[in-house]
C-alpha positions, 0 to 999 in steps of 0.5 A, a space after each residue: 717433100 723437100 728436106 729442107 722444108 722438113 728441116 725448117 719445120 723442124 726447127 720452128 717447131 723446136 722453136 716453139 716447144 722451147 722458144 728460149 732456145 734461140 734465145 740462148 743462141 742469140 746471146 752466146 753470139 752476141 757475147 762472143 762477137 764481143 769478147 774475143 776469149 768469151 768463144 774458147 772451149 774453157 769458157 763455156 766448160 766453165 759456163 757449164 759447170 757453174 750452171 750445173 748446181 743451178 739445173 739441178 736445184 731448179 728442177 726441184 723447183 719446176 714440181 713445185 711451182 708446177 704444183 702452184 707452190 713455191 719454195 723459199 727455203 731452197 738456198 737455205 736446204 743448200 747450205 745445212 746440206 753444206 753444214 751436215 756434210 762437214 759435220 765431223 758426225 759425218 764428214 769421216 764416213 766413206 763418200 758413199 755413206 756421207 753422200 747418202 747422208 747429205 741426199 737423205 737430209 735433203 729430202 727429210 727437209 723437203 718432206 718438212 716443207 711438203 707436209 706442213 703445205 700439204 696438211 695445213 692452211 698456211 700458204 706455201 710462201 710462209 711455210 717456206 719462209 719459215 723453213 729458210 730460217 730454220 734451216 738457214 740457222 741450223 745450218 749456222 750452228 753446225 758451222 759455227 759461221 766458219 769456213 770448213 774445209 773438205 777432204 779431198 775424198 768429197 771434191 771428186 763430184 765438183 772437181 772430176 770428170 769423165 771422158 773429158 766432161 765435168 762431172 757436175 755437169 754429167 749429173 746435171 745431164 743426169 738430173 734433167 733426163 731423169 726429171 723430164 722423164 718423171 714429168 712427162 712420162 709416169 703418173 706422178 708426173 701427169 698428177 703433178 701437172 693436174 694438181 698445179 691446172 687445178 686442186 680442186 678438180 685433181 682432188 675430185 677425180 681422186 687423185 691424191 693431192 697431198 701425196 702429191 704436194 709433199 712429193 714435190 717438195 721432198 724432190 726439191 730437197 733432195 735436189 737441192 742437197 745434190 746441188 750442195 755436193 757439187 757446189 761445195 766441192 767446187 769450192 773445196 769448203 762450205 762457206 757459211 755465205 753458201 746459198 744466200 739469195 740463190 732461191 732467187 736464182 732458182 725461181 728465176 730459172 724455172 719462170 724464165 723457162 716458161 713455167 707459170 707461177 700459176 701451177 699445171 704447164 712448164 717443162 724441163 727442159 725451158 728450166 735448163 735453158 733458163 739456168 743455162 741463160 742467167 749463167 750466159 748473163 752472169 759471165 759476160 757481165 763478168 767479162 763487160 766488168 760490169 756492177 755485179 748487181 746488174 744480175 740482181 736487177 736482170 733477175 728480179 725483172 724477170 720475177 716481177 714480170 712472171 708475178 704481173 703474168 701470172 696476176 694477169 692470167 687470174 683475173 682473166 680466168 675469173 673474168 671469163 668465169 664470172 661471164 659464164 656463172 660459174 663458180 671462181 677459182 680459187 686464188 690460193 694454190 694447191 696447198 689451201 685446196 688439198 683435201 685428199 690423202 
């Protein structure tokens, strides 16, 4: 066979796995053909560093929008992760002991938000809206609404790097590898993906739904206190600004990669090139010296055409069970259908 003809097949079907790729592609060209220093090496290192919190965070968020949950709290988990790290209880340990704290409460919170979706009738989006208040306001206490410096021992993990490459951006590598890995590759993974297609066949053939529910969500919590670390020792001090508005960010990230709202089919990939994509779009409105809020615009239309995609799809599906005399499905998502230890 002609190697080119290996090589073009290749190619479309990379395209078709992952059909943001070429997209990215095309906006980075298109930004550079545009702005002269937009094409220099610092440029995207620093594209590349600021995208790091966002894969990190944003694959949490794929298990759980996988599952057909969702998570409002994220930016709120990022801030008291942010708070707790400056907390003078803390902030004195060695870096080991104080990152392992921050990792730890990361994941305590979104074992919070994964067993109250999990166990309870309450939709995911309202146990989530909740939690972004509560931890939104602890977070708040800790501070007291001040910046707060950091020590230089914690900034290593936002400001580092090895061989050359930034170390948020080594983690982030990191963070998607292993996440791509779990999701394809190990039971936990096939159970998160049969959960989000459907709760009520997942629960039938025995699998365990609610562990499954607040697994999701305790690794959305613990990434996104990982996204904490770097983003915080990026800017040298926790901010009391840290994190408002970023669950937007996040979500967006995950649909734009093309994981439906409507749970069961998504890849981590997709989620990558969509944080690498609003990243593109965020810097070269910086370079256009356009209005900040045209990012506010950008994102909120591309969650309000996930929303439209995903309504489509239900009422297609009950549509076409209507048709064949089967039972509905059921609109409410995994968390009102678990019923399974």
């Amino acid at each position: 066979m002609n190697p080119a003809t290996v090589v073009h097949g290749r190619l479309r079907a990379g395209v078709r796995r992952e059909p943001l790729l070429p997209v990215l592609v095309i906006l980075l060209l298109a930004l550079a053909a545009s702005f002269q220093e937009f094409a220099t090496v610092a440029n995207f290192r620093n594209i590349a560093v600021q995208a790091s919190p966002l894969i990190i965070a944003a694959v949490g968020m794929t298990y759980v929008i996988m599952t057909a949950g969702i998570d409002l709290s994220v930016g709120s988990m990022l801030f008291l992760a942010a708070a707790i790290e400056s907390s003078q209880a803390i902030v004195g340990l060695p870096t080991a002991l104080v990152f392992a704290a921050v990792c730890a409460a990361g994941a305590l919170m979104g074992l919070l938000n994964g067993v109250a979706v999990a166990f309870t009738q309450v939709p995911a989006l309202i146990v989530t809206l909740a939690t972004m208040q509560v931890f939104r306001g602890a977070g708040g206490h800790i501070t007291g609404q001040q910046n707060i410096n950091l020590p230089a021992n914690l900034l290593g993990i936002g400001t580092g790097s090895l061989l050359g490459v930034p170390t948020p951006v080594l983690l982030a590598v990191a963070v998607a590898l292993a996440g791509g890995f779990v999701f394809s590759r190990t039971t936990f993974g096939r159970y998160v993906q049969a959960v989000g297609s459907s709760p009520d066949a997942a629960a039938n053939a025995g699998l365990p739904v609610r562990s499954v529910l607040v697994g999701a969500y305790a690794l959305a919590g613990l990434l996104a206190a990982v996204a904490s670390l770097t983003q915080t020792a990026r800017l040298g001090a926790v901010q009391p600004s840290i994190g408002q508005g970023y669950e937007l960010t996040v979500i967006t990230a995950v649909v734009l990669g093309g994981t439906t709202l409507f749970g069961g089919r998504g890849s981590i990939g997709g989620t990558v090139l969509g944080a690498l994509v609003l990243t593109t779009v965020q810097t070269g409105l910086v370079f256009s010296g356009a209005s900040p809020y045209i990012f506010d615009i950008v994102r909120g239309s591309v969650l309000l055409a996930a929303v439209l995609a995903a309504g489509a799809r239900w009422r297609n599906l009950a549509h076409a069970v209507r048709l064949t005399g089967r039972r509905r499905p059921s609109r409410d998502g995994p968390y009102n259908s678990a019923t399974s230890a």
